[in-house]
PLY file of the C-alpha trace (Angstrom):
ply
format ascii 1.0
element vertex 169
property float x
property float y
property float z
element edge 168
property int vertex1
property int vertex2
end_header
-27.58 13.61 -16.72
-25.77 15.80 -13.53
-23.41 18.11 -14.71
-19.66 16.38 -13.29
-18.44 19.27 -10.88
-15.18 20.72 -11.78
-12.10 21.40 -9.66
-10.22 24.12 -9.10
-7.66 22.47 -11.82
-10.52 22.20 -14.29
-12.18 25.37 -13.74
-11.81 28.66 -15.81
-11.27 31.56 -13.94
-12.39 35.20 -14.84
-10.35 38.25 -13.12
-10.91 41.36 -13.24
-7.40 43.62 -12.91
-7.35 46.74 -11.05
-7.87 48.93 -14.77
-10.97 47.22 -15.01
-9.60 44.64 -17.56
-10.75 41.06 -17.68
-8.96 38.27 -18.74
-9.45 34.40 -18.43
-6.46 32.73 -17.62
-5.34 29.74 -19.71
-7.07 26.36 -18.75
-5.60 25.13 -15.28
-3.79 21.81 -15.65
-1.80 20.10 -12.94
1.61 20.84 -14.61
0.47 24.20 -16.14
2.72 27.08 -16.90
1.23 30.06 -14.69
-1.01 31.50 -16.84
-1.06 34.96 -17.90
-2.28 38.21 -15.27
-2.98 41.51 -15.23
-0.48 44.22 -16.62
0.00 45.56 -13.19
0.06 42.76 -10.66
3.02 43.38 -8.70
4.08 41.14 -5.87
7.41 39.34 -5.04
6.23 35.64 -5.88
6.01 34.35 -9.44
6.22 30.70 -9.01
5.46 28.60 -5.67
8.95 27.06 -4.39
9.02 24.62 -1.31
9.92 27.44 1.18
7.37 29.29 0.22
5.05 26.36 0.73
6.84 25.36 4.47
6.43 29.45 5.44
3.08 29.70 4.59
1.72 26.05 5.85
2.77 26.77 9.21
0.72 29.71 8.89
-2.24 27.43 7.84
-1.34 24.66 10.60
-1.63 27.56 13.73
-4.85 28.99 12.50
-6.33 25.62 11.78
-5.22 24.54 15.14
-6.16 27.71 16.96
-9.78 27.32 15.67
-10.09 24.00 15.62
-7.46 23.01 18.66
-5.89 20.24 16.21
-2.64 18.70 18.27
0.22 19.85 16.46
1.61 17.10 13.94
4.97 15.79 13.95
6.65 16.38 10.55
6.03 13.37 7.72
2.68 12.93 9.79
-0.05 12.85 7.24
-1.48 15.96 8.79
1.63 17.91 8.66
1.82 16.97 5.37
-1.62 17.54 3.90
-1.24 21.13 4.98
1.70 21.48 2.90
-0.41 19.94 0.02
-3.24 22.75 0.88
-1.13 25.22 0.73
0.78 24.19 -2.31
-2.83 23.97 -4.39
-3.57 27.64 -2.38
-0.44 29.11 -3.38
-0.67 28.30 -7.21
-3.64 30.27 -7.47
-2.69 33.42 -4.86
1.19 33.72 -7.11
-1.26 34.05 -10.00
-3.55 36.95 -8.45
-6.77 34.89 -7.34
-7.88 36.92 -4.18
-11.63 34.76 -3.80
-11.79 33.37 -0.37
-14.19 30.75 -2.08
-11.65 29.91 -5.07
-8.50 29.48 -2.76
-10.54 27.40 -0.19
-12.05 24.83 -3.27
-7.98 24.99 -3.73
-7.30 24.04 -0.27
-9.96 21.44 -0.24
-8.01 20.00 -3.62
-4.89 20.26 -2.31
-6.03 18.35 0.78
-7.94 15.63 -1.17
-4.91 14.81 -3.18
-2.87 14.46 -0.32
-5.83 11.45 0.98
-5.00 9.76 -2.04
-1.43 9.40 -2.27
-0.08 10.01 1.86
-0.35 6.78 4.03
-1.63 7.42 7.60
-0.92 3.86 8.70
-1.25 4.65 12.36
-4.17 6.65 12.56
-5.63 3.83 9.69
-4.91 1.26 12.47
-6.87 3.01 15.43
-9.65 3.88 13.80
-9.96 1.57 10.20
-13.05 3.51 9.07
-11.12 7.02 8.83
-9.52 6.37 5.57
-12.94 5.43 4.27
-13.77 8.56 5.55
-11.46 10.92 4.56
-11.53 9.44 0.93
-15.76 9.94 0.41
-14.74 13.51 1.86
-11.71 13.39 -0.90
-14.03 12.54 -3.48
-17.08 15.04 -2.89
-16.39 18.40 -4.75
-15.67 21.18 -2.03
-19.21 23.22 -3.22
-20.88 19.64 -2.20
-19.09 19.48 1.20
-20.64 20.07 4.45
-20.47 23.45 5.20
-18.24 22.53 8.47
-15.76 20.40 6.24
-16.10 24.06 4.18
-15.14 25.64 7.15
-12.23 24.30 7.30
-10.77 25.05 4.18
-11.71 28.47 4.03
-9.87 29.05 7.59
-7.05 28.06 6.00
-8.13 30.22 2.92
-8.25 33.15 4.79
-4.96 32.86 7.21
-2.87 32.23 3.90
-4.58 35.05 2.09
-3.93 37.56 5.63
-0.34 36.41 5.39
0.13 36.75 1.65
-0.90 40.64 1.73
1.17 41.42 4.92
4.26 40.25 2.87
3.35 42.50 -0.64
0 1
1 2
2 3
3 4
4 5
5 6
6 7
7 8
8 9
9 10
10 11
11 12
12 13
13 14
14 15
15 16
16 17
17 18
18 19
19 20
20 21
21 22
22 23
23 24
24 25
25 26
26 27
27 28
28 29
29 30
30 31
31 32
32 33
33 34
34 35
35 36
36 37
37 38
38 39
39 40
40 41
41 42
42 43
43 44
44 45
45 46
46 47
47 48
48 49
49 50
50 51
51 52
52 53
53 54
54 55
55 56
56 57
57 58
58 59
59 60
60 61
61 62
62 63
63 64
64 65
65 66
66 67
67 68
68 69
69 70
70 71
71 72
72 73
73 74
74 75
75 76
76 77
77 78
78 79
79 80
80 81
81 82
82 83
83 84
84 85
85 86
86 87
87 88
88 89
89 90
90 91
91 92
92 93
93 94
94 95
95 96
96 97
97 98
98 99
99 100
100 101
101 102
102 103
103 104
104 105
105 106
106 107
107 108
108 109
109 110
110 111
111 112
112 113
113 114
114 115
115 116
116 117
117 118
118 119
119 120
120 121
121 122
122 123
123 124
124 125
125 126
126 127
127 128
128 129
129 130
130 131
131 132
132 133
133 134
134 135
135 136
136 137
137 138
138 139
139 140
140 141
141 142
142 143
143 144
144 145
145 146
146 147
147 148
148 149
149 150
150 151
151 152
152 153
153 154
154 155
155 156
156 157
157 158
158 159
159 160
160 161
161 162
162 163
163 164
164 165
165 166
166 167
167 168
């Protein structure tokens, strides 16, 4: 029988602090608490709020456009909006300490694949009726399983939220 991949919600995380400490943080749920960290994390942030999430998506948005010249997307656009919902899964993990460029971009990929489920693209749907089908398998695959371009993706937006975070500590 295949071993069901976890998600970045299901997954256990191990940390090491900067003492040399490690702790595992409690078991991530959707509507966690934010689990415990290290005695000497110190940044400004200790819960995600939605300005935090609209500052750092744009963030996300320019570098995912500037490598991938994406057409900026009007806000309420399902684009525009699945960046917030990247961000939002990104952000969880970076107020709790996670600094792994892998971890944050399975996050990203999360965050993404929840907003495929539950934000209507109707017009992009009714140009092209196979991209929903699309974007759901993609929704569906566990980020490890993705192509490594669809991987890409997530950790450029991994990586220009992570830059951002530690120019504002």
């Amino acid at each position: 029988m295949a071993k069901k991949a976890l998600t970045i919600n299901d997954r256990i995380i191990k940390r090491t602090c900067k003492d040399g400490e490690t702790f595992v943080p409690e078991r991530k749920q959707k509507s966690a608490v934010v689990p415990p960290r290290c005695k000497d994390s110190k940044h400004k942030y200790t819960s995600v709020t939605n300005d935090m999430v609209k500052h750092f998506s744009t963030i996300v948005r320019q570098a995912l456009a500037d490598e991938y010249h994406y057409d900026p997307s009007p806000q309420k656009s399902f684009g525009y909006l699945a960046d917030e919902a990247t961000t939002r899964s990104m952000l969880k993990l970076l107020v709790d300490g996670e600094m792994d460029i892998e971890i944050l971009a399975s996050a990203a990929h999360d965050g993404w694949s929840e907003a495929v489920v539950t934000i209507d693209d109707p017009i992009k749907y009714a140009n092209d009726p196979t991209k929903k089908a699309k974007r759901l398998k993609l929704a569906k695959t566990p980020f490890v399983k993705l192509p490594v371009e669809e991987q890409d993706k997530d950790r450029v937006a991994a990586k220009a939220l992570l830059v951002a975070w530690n120019a504002e500590m």
